[in-house]
Residue frames as qw, qx, qy, qz and C-alpha x, y, z in Angstrom:
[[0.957, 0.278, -0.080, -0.018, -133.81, 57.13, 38.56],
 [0.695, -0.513, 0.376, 0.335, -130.36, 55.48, 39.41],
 [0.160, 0.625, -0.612, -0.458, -127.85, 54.86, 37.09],
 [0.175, -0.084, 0.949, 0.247, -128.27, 51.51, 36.64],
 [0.396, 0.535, 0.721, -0.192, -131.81, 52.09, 35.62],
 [0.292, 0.713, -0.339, -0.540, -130.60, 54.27, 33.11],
 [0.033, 0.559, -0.738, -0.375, -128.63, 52.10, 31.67],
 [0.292, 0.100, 0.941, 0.138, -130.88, 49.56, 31.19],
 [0.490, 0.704, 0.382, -0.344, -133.61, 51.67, 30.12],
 [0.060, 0.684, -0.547, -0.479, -130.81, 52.62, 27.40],
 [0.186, -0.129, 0.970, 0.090, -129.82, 49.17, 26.79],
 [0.389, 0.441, 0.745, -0.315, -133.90, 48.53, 26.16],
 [0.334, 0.757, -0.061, -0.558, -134.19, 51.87, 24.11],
 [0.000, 0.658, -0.609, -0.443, -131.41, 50.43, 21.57],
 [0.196, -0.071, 0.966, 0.153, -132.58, 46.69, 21.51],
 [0.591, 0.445, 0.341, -0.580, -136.18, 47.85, 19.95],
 [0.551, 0.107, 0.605, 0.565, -136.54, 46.66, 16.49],
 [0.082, 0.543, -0.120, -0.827, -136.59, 49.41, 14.16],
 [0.568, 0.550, 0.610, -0.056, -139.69, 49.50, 11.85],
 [0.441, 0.086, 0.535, 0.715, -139.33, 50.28, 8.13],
 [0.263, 0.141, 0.065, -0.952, -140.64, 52.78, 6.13],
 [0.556, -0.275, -0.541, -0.568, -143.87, 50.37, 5.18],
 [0.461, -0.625, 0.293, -0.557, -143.86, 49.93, 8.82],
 [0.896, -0.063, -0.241, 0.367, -142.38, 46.00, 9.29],
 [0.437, -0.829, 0.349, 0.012, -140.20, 45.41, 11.75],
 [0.831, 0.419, -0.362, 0.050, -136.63, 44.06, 10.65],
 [0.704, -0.651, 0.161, -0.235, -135.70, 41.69, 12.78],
 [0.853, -0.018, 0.396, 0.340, -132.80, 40.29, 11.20],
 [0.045, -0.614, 0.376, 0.692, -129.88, 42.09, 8.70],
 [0.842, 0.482, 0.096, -0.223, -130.47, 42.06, 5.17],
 [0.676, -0.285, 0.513, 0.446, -128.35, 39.83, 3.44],
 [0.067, 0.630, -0.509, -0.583, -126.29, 39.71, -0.01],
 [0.868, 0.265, -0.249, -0.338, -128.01, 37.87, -2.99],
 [0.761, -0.336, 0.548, 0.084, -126.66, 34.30, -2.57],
 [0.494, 0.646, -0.338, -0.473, -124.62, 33.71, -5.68],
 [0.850, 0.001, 0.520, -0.088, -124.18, 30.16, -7.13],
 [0.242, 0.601, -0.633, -0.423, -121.11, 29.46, -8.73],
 [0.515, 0.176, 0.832, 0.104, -122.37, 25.69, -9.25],
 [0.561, 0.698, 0.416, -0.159, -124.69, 27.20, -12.00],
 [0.101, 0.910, -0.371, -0.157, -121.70, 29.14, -13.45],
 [0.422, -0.347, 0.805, 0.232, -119.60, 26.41, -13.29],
 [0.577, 0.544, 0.594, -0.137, -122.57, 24.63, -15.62],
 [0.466, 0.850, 0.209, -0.128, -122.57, 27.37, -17.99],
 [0.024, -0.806, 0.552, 0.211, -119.21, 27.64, -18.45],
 [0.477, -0.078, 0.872, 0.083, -118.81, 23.52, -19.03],
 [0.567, 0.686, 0.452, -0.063, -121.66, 24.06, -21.71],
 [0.172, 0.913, -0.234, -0.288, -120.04, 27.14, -23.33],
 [0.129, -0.514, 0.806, 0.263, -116.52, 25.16, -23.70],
 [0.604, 0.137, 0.785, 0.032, -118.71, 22.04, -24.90],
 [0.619, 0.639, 0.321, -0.324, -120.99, 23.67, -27.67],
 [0.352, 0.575, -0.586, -0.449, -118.08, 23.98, -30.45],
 [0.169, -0.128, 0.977, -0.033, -117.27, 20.06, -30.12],
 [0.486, 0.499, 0.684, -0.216, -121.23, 19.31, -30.10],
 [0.504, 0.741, 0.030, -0.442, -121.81, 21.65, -33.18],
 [0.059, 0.449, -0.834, -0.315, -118.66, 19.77, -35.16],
 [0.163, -0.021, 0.979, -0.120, -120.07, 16.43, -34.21],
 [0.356, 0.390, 0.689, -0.497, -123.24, 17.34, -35.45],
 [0.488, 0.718, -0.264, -0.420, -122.51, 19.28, -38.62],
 [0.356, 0.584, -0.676, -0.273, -119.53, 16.59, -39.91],
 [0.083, -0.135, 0.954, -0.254, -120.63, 13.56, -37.99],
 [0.338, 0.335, 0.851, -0.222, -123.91, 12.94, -37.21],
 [0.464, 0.623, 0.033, -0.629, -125.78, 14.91, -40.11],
 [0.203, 0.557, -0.781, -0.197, -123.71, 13.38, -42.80],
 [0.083, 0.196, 0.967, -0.138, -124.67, 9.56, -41.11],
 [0.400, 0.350, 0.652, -0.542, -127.95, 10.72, -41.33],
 [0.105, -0.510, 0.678, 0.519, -128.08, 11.28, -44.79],
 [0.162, 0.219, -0.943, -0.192, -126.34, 8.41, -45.84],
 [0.225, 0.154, 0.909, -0.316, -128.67, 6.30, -44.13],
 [0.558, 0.668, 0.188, -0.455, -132.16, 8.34, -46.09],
 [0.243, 0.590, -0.559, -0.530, -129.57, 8.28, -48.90],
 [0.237, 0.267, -0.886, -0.295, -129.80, 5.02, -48.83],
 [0.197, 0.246, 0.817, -0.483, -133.24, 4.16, -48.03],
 [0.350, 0.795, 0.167, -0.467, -134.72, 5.93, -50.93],
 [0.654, 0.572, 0.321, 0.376, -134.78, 5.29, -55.40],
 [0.090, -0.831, -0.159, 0.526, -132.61, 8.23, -55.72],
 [0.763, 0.480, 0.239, 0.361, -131.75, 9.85, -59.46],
 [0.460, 0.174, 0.131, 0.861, -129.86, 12.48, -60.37],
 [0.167, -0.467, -0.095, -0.863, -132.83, 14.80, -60.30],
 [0.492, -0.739, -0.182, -0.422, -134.06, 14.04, -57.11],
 [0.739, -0.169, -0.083, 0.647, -130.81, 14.18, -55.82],
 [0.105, 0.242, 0.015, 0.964, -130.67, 18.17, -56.81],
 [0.439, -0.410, -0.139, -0.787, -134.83, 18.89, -56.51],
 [0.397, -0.036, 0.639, -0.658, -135.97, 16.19, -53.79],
 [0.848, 0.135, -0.168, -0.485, -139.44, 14.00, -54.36],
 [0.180, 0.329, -0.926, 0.041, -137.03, 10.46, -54.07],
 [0.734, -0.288, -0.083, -0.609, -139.37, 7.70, -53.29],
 [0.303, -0.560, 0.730, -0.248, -138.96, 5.76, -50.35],
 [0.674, 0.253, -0.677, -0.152, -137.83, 2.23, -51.19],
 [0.750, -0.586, 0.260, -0.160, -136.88, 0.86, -47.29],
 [0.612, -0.544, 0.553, 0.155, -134.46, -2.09, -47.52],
 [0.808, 0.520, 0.275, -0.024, -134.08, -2.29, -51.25],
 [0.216, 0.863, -0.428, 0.160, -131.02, -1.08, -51.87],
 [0.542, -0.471, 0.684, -0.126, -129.85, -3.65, -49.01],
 [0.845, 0.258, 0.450, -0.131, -131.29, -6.38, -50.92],
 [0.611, 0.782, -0.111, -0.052, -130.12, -5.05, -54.45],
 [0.057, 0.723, -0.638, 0.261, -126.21, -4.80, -52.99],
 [0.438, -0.371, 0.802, -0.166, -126.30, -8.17, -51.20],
 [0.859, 0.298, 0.406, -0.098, -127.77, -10.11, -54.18],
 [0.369, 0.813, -0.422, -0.156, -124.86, -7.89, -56.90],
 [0.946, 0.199, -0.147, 0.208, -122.71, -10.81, -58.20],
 [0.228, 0.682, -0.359, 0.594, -119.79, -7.65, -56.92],
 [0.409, -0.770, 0.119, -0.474, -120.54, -8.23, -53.47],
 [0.977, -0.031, 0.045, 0.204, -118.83, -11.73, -52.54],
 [0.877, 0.019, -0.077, 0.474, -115.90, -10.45, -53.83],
 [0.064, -0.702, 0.097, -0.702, -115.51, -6.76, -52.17],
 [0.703, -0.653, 0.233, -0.161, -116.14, -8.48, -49.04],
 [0.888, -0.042, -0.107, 0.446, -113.17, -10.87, -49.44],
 [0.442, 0.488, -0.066, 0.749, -111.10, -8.24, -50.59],
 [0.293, -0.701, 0.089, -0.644, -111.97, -5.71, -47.88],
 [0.847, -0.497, 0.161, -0.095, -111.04, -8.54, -45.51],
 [0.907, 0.169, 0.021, 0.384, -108.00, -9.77, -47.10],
 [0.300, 0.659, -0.037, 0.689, -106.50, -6.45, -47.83],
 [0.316, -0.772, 0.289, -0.469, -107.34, -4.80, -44.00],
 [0.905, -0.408, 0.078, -0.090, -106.27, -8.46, -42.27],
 [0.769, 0.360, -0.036, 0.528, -103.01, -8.71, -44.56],
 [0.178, 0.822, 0.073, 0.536, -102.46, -4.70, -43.85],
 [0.625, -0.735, -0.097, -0.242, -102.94, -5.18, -39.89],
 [0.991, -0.084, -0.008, 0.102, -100.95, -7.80, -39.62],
 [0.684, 0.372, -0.070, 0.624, -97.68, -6.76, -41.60],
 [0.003, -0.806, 0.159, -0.571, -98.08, -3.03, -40.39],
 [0.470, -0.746, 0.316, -0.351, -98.21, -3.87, -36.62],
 [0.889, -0.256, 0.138, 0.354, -95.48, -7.15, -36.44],
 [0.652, 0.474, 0.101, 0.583, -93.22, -4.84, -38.47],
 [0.024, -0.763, 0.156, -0.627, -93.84, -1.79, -36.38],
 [0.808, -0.555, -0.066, -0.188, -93.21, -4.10, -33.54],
 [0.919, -0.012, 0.014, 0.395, -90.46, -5.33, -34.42],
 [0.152, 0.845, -0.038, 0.511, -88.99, -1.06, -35.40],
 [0.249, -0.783, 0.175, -0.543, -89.92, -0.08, -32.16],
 [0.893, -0.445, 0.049, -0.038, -88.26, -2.73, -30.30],
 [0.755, 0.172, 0.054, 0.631, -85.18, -2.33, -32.19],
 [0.021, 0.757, 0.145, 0.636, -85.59, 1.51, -31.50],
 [0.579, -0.803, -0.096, -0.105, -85.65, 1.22, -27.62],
 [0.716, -0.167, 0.102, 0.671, -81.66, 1.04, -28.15],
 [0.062, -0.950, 0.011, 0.306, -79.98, 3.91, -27.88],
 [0.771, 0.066, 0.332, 0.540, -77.40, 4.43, -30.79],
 [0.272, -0.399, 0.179, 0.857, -76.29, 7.48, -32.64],
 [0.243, -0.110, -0.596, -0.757, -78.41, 7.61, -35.96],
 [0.022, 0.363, 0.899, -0.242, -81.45, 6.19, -33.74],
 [0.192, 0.681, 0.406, -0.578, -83.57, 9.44, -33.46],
 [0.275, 0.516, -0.071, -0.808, -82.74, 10.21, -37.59],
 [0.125, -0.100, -0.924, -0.346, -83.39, 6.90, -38.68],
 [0.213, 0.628, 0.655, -0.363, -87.50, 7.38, -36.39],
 [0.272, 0.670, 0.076, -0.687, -87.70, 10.42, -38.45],
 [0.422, 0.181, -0.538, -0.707, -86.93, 9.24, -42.00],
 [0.072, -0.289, -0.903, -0.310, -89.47, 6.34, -41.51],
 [0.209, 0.564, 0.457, -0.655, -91.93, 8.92, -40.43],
 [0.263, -0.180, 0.690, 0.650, -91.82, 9.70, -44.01],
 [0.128, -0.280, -0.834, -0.458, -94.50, 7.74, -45.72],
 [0.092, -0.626, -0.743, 0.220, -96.79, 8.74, -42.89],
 [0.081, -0.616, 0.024, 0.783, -96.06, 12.66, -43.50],
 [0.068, 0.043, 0.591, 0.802, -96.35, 12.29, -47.16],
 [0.429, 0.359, 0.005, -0.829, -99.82, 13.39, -48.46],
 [0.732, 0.205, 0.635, -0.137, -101.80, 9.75, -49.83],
 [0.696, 0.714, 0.043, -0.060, -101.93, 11.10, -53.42],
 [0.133, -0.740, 0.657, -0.063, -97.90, 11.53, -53.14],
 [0.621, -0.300, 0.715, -0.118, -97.54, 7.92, -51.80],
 [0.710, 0.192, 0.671, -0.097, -99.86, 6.27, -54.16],
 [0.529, 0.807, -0.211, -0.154, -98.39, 7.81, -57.43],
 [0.275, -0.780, 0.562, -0.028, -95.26, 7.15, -56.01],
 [0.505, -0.225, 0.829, -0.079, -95.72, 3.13, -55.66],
 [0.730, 0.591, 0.253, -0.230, -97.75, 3.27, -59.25],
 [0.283, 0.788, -0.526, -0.151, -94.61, 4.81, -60.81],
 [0.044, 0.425, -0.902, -0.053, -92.18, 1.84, -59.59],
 [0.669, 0.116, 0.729, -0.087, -94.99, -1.35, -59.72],
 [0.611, 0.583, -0.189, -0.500, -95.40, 0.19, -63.79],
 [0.917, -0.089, 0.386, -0.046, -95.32, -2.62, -65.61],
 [0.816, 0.434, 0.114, 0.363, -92.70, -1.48, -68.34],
 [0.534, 0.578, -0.211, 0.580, -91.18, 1.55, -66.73],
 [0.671, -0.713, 0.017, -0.203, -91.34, 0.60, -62.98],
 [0.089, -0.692, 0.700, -0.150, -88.00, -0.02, -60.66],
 [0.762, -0.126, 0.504, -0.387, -89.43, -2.65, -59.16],
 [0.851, 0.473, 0.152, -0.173, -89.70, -4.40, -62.51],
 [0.338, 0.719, -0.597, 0.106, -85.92, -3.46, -63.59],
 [0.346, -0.588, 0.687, -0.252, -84.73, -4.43, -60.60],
 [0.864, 0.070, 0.485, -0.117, -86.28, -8.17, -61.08],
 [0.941, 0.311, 0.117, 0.066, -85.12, -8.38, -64.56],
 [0.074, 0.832, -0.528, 0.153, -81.86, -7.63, -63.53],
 [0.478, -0.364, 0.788, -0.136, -82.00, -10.53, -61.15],
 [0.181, 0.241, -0.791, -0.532, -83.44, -12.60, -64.28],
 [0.254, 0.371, 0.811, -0.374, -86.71, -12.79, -62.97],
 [0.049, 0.634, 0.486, 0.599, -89.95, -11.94, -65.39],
 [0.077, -0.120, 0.097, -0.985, -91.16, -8.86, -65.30],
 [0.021, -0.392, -0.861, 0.325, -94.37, -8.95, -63.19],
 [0.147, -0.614, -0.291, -0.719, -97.89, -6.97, -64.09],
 [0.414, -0.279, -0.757, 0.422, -98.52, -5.61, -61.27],
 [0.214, 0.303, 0.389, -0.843, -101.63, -3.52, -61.37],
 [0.629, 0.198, -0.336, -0.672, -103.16, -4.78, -64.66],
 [0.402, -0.071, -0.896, -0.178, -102.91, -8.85, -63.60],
 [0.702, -0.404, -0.119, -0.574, -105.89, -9.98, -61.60],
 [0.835, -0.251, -0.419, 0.255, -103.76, -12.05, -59.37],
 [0.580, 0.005, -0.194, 0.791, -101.13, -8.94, -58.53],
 [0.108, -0.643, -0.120, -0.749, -103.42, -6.05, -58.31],
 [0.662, -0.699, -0.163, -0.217, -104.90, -6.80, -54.66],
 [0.808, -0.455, -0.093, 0.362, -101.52, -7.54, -53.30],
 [0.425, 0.398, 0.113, 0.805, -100.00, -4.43, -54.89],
 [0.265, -0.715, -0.064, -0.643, -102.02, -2.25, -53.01],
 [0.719, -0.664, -0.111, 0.172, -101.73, -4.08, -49.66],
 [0.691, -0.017, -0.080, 0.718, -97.92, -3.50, -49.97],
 [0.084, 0.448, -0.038, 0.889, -98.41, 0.03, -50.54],
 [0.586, -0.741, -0.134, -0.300, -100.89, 0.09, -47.68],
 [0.825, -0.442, -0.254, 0.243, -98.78, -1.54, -45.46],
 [0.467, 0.154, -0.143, 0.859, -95.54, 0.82, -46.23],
 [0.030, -0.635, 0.106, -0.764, -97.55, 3.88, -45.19],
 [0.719, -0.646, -0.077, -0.244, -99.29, 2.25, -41.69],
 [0.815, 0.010, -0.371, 0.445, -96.17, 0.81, -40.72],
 [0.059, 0.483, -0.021, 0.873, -95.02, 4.34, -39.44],
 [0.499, -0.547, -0.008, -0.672, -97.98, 5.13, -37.17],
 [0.914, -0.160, -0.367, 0.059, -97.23, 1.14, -35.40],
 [0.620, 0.342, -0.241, 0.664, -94.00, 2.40, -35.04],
 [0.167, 0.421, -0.381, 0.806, -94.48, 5.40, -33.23],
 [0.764, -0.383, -0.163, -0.492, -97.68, 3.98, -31.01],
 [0.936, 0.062, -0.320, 0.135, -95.38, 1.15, -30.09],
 [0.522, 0.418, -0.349, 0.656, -92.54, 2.90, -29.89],
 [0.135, -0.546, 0.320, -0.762, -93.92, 5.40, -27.18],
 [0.744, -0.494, -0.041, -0.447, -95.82, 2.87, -25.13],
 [0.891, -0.220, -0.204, 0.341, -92.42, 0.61, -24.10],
 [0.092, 0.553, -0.324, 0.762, -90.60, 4.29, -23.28],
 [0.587, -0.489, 0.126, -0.634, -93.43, 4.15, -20.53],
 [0.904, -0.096, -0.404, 0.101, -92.28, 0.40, -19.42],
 [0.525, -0.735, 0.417, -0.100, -90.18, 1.08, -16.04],
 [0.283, 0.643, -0.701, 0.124, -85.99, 0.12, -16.70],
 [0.392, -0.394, 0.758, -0.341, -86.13, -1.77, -13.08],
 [0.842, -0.019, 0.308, -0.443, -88.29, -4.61, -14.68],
 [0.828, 0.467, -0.273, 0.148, -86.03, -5.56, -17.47],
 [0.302, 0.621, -0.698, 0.193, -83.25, -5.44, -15.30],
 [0.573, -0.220, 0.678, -0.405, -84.93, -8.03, -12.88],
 [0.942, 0.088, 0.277, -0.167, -85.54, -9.97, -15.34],
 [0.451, 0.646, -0.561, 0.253, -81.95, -9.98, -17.04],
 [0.303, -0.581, 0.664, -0.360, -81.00, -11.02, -13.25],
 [0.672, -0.186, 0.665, -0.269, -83.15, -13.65, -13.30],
 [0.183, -0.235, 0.818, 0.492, -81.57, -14.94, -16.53],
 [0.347, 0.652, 0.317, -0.595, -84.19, -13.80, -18.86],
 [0.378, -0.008, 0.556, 0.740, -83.03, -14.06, -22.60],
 [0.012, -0.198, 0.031, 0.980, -83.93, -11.64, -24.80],
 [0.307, -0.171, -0.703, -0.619, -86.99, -13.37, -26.57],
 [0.337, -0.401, -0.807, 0.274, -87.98, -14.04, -22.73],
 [0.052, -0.384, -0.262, 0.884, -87.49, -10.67, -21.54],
 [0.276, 0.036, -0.428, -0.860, -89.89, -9.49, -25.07],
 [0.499, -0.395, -0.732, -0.241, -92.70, -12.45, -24.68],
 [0.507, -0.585, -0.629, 0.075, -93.25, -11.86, -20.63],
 [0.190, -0.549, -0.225, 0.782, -92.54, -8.36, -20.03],
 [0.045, -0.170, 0.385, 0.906, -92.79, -6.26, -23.13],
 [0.219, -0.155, -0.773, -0.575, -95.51, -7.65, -24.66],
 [0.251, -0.554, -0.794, 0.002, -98.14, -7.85, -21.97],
 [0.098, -0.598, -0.240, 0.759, -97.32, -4.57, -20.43],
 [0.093, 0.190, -0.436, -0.875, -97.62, -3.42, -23.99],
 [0.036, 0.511, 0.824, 0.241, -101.71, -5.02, -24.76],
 [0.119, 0.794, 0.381, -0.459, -103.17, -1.56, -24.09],
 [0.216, 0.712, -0.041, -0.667, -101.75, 0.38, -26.60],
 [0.091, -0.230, 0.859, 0.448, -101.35, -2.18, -28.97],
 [0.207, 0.516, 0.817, -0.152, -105.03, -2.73, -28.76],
 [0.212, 0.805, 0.117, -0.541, -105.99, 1.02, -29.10],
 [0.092, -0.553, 0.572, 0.599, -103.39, 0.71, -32.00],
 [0.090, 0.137, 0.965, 0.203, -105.07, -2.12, -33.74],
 [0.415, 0.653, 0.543, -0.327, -108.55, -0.50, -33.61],
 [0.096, 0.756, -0.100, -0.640, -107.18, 2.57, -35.16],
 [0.074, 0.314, -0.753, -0.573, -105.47, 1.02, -38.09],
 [0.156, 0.427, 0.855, 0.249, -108.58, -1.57, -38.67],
 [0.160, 0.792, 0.398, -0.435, -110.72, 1.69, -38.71],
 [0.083, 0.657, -0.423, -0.618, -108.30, 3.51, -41.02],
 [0.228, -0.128, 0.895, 0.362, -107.64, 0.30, -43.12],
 [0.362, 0.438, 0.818, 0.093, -111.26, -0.71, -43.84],
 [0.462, 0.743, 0.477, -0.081, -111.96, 2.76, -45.71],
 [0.566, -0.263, 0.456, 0.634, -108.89, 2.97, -47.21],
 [0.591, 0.653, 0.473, 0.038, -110.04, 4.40, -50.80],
 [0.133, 0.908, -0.352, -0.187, -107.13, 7.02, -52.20],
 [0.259, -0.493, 0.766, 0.322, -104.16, 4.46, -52.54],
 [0.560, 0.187, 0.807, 0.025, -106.39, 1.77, -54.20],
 [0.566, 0.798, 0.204, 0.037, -108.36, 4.11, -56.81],
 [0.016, 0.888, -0.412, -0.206, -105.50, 5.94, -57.41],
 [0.345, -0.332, 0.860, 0.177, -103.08, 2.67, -57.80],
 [0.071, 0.120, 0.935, 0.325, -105.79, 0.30, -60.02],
 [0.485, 0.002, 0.077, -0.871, -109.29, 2.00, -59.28],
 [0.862, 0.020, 0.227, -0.452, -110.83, -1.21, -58.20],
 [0.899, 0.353, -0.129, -0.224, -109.51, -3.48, -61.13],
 [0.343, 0.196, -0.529, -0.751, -108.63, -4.83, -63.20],
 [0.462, -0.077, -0.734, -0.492, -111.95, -6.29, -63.27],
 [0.701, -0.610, -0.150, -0.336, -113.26, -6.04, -59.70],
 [0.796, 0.119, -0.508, 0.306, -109.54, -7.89, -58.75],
 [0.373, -0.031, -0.504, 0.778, -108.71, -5.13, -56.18],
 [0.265, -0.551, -0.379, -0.695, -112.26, -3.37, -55.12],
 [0.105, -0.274, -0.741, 0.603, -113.19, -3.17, -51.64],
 [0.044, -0.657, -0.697, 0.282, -116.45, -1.61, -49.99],
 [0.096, -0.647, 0.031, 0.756, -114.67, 1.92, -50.26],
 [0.050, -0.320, 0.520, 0.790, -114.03, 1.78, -53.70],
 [0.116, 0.373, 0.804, 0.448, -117.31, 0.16, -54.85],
 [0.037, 0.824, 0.469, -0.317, -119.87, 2.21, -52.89],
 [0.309, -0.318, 0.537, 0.718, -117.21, 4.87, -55.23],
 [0.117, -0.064, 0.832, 0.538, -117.81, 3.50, -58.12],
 [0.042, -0.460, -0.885, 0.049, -121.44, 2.71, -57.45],
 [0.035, -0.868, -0.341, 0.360, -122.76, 6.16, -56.51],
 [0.080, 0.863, -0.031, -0.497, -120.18, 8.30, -59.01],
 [0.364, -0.378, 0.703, 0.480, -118.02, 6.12, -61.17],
 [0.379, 0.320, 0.798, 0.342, -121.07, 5.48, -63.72],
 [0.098, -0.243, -0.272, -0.926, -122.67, 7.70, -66.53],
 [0.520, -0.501, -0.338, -0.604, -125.84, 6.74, -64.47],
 [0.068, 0.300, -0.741, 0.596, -125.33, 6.74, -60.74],
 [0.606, -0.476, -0.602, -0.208, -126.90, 4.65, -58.46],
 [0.195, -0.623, 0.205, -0.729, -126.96, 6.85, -55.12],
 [0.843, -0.388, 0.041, -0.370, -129.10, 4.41, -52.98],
 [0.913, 0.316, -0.244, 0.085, -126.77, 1.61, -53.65],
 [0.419, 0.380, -0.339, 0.752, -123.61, 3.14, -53.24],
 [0.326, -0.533, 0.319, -0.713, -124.95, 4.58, -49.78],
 [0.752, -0.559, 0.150, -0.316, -125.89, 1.46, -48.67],
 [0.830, 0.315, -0.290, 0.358, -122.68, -0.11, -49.48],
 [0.083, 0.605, -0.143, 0.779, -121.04, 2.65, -47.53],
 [0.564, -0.546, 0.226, -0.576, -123.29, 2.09, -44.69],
 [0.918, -0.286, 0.188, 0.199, -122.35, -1.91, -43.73],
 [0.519, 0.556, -0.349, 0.548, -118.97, -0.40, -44.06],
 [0.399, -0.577, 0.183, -0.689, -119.94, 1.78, -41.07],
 [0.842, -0.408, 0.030, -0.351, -121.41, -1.25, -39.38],
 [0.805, 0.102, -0.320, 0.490, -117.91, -3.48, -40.12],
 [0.333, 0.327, -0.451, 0.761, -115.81, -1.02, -38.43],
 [0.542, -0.465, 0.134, -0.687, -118.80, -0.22, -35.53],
 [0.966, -0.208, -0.153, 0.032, -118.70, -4.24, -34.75],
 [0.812, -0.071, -0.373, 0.443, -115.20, -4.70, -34.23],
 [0.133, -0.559, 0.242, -0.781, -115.28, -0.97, -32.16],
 [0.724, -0.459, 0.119, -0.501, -117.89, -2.77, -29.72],
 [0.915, -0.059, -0.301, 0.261, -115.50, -6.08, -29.55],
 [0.526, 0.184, -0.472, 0.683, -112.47, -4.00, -28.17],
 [0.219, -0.449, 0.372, -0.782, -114.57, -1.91, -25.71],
 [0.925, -0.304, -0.121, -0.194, -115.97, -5.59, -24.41],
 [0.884, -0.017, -0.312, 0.348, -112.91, -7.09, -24.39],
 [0.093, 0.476, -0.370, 0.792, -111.04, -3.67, -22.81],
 [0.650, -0.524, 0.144, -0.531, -114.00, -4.05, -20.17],
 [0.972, -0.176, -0.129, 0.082, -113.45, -7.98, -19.26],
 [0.765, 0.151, -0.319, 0.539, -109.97, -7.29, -18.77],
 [0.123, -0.532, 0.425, -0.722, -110.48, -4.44, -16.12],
 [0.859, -0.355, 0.031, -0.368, -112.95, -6.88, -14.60],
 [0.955, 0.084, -0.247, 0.138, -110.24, -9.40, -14.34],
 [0.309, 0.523, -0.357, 0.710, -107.82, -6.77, -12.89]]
């Protein structure tokens, strides 16, 4: 045999496939499990979710659910503790939208959050436009009007009880200093509802402020000075630059406060607890009143009050995420 027929019988000898010990040939190397970091990725995206879902489920959606049985159902006192309530369906709806109380809780709950809006966000407009100047006291005048919003509601609304008192309030001095009467203002059924908006409005005014404030930081310098060039006056330069570049967060701002506003219920009980005589009640404070304020509570009621609360502030949620939508379409 030559060499080169060695060497290929070699070459032959080596390229056999070599048979296991159950006698298969392996004709191919064994790989390394394939490992699959998509699925890992997964479990890790779940892991970081589940606190969030378990919040939202314990303080959110349980809670709504409830309310909603709560308020579908004759409930007393004892079957409120032991259970057995017998379902009623839309009686309670029926019972609350026929109450002689209900007419005027809706006004009020519209007057009070439309008055509240209004003042809080042209006033905090008007702050944070006077804020975008740069002046020496600028940054410790933002902080004391952060104030009211830092205080603690019970704080506030003692606060604005003390000076509206009707015999040993400031508020009151002060007028009959200027030789004005001295105004009730929390026991007259004409002054009670607009006593509380004021105090609403002083604490929201704040939050406008800094919502405002930060979204015309984000407004690019170069536009106001092009329009200054192109002789711009200041009410121009505020109506056709400021203001439109400013409808996103002034929107988002506006939900928030009509969300906050419409279940307002600490400044009001606290300040007049509804009255006098229904004069300053809203939704918050009857459904209140309705489910704990009486020696015999009415549970059902007062839950479904409570619930076309829910549904007010859920409607005008679904108006700004239409109207947010039409206006990307339009972009």
């Amino acid at each position: 045999m030559n060499p080169t027929t060695q060497a290929r019988a070699r070459t032959a000898l080596f390229a056999r496939p070599v048979r296991g010990a159950r006698g298969a040939a392996d004709t191919a190397p064994r790989r390394a499990p394939a490992h699959r970091p998509g699925a890992r990725a997964n479990w890790a995206g779940w892991a970081f979710l589940a606190p969030v879902t378990i919040y939202l489920v314990a303080f959110y959606a349980y809670p709504m659910y409830r309310n909603v049985e709560l308020s579908l159902r004759h409930y007393t006192v004892r079957s409120f503790v032991h259970g057995g309530a017998p379902f009623t369906g839309l009686d309670n709806y029926r019972k609350v939208l026929d109450d002689p109380a209900f007419g005027p809780a809706l006004t009020h709950t519209l007057v009070f959050t439309g008055v509240s809006l209004l003042c809080q966000f042209w006033i905090g407009m008007g702050l944070a436009v006077f804020f975008t100047r740069n002046f020496r006291l600028s940054a410790t005048l933002r902080a004391l009007f952060l104030v009211p919003w830092l205080l603690p509601l019970i704080v506030s609304a003692s606060t604005w009880s003390w000076m509206l008192n009707s015999d040993s309030g400031i508020v009151n001095h002060v007028l009959h200093g200027l030789g004005i009467a001295p105004v009730d203002w929390l026991t007259s059924p004409t002054w009670a509802l607009a006593s509380v908006t004021i105090a609403n409005i002083w604490i929201g005014i704040p939050f406008n402020l800094v919502m405002l404030h930060s979204g015309m930081q984000a407004i690019p310098s170069d536009i106001y000075e092009a329009a200054e060039l192109d002789g711009a006056t200041a009410w121009q330069r505020f109506w056709k630059v400021t203001f439109p570049l400013l409808r996103p967060v002034a929107a988002i701002t506006l939900l928030l406060g009509l969300v906050y506003t419409l279940k307002v219920f600490d400044i009001i009980w606290i300040m007049t607890k509804g009255g006098p005589a229904g004069a300053s009640a809203t939704f918050a404070t009857w459904s209140y009143q309705l489910g704990f304020g009486n020696l015999l509570p009415e549970f059902g009621p007062g839950a479904a009050v409570g619930n076309l609360l829910v549904v007010m502030a859920l409607a005008f949620g679904l108006i700004y995420v239409r109207v947010q939508r039409k206006q990307r379409e339009a972009l």
